[in-house]
C-alpha positions as CSV (number, residue, x, y, z in Angstrom):
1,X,14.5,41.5,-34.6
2,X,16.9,42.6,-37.3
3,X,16.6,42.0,-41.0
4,X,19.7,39.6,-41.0
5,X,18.1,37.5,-38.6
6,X,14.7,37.5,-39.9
7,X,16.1,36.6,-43.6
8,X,18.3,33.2,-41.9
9,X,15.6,32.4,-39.8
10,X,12.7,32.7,-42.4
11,X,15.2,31.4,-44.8
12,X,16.4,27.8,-42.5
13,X,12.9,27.7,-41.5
14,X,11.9,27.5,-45.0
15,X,14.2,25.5,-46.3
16,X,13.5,22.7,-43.8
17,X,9.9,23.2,-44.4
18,X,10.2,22.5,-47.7
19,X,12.8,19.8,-47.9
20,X,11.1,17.7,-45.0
21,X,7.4,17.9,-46.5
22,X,8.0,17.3,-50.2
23,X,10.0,13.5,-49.4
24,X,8.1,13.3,-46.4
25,X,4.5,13.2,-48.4
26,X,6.1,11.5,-51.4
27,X,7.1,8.9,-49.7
28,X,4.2,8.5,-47.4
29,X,1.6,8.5,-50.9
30,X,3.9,6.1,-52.8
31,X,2.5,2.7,-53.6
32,X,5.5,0.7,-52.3
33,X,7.1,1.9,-49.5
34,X,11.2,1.9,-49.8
35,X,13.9,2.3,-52.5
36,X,16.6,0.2,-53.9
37,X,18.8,0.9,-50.6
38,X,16.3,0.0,-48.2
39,X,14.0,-3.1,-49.1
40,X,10.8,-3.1,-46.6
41,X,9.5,-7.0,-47.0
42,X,7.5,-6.8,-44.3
43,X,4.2,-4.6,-43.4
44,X,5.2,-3.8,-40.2
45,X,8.1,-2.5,-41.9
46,X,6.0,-0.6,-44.5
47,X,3.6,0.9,-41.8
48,X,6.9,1.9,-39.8
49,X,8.5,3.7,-42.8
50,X,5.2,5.6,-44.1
51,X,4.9,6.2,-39.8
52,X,7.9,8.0,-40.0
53,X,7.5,9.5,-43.5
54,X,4.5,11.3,-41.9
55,X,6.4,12.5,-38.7
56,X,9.5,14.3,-41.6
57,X,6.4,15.8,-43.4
58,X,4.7,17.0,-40.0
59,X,8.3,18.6,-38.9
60,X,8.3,20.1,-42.1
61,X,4.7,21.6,-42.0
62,X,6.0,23.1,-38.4
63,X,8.9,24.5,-39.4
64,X,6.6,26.5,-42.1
65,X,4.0,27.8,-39.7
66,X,6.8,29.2,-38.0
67,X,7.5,31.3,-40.6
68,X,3.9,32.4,-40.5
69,X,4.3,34.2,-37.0
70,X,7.9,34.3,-36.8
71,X,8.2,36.9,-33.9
72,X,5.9,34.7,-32.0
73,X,7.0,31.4,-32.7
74,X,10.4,31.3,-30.6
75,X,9.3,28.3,-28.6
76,X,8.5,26.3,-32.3
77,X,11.9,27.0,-33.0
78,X,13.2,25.4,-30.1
79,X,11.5,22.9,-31.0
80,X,12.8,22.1,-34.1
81,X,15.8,23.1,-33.1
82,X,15.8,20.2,-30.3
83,X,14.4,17.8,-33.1
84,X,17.7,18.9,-35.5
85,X,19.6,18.0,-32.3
86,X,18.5,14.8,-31.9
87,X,18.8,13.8,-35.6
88,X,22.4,15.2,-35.3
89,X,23.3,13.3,-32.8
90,X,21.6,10.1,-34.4
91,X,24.0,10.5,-37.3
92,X,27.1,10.9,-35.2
93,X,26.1,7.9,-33.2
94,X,25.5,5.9,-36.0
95,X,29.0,6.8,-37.6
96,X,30.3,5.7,-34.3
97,X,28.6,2.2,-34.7
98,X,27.9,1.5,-38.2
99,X,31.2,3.2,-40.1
100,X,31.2,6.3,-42.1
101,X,28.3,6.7,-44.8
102,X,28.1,8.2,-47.9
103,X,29.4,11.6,-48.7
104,X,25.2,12.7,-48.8
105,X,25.0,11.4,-45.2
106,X,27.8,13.5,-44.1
107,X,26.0,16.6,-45.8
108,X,23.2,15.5,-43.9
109,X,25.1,15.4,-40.5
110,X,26.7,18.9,-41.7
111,X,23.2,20.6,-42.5
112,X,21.5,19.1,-39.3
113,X,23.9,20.3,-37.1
114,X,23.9,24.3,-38.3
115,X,20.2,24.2,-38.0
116,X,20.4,22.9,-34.9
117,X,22.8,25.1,-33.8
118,X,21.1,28.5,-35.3
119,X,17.4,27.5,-34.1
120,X,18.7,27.2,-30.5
121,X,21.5,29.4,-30.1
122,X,19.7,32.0,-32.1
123,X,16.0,32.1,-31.9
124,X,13.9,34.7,-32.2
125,X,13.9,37.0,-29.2
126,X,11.6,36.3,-26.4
């Protein structure tokens, strides 16, 4: 594998590591589920939102053993890059039913779908 690649890969792979597990945990630890956006008044809601919390923070625990073993982990990346996918998709989807969000949602959208795009079109090699 090239430097240039290694340096994106280890560098997405990080950067979704990190920014998935920090919110993800925080969120999951915090005494009251929610923020002022997004009022959870019921606990199914709570156990739904720290359920999820915990899957963002697992992704992002993934996406940092990959860097671990990178020339092995080509299947992991798949992975994640099937889960960026999916959440890419969620986001256009939800543009096309709910309206246009917030400028941070479009990053979000934006972000998703390059890492999508680079951890399945550009993997490490096989």
């Amino acid at each position: 594998m090239v430097l240039i690649h290694k340096i994106v890969l280890y560098g997405l792979l990080g950067f979704v590591g990190i920014s998935l597990l920090i919110p993800g945990l925080m969120e999951l630890l915090k005494l009251e589920p929610g923020n002022p956006g997004l009022m959870l008044i019921s606990t199914d809601a709570k156990n739904q939102f720290r359920a999820l919390y915990a899957m963002m923070a697992g992704v992002g625990i993934l996406a940092l053993w990959a860097c671990m073993d990178l020339e092995d982990a080509r299947k992991l990346v798949l992975g994640l890059g099937v889960i960026m996918a999916l959440t890419a998709v969620a986001r256009g989807y939800s543009i096309f039913v709910d309206g246009v969000p917030s400028v941070i949602s479009q990053l979000y959208l934006f972000t998703e779908t390059v890492l999508a795009l680079v951890f399945l079109l550009w993997p490490p090699p096989a």
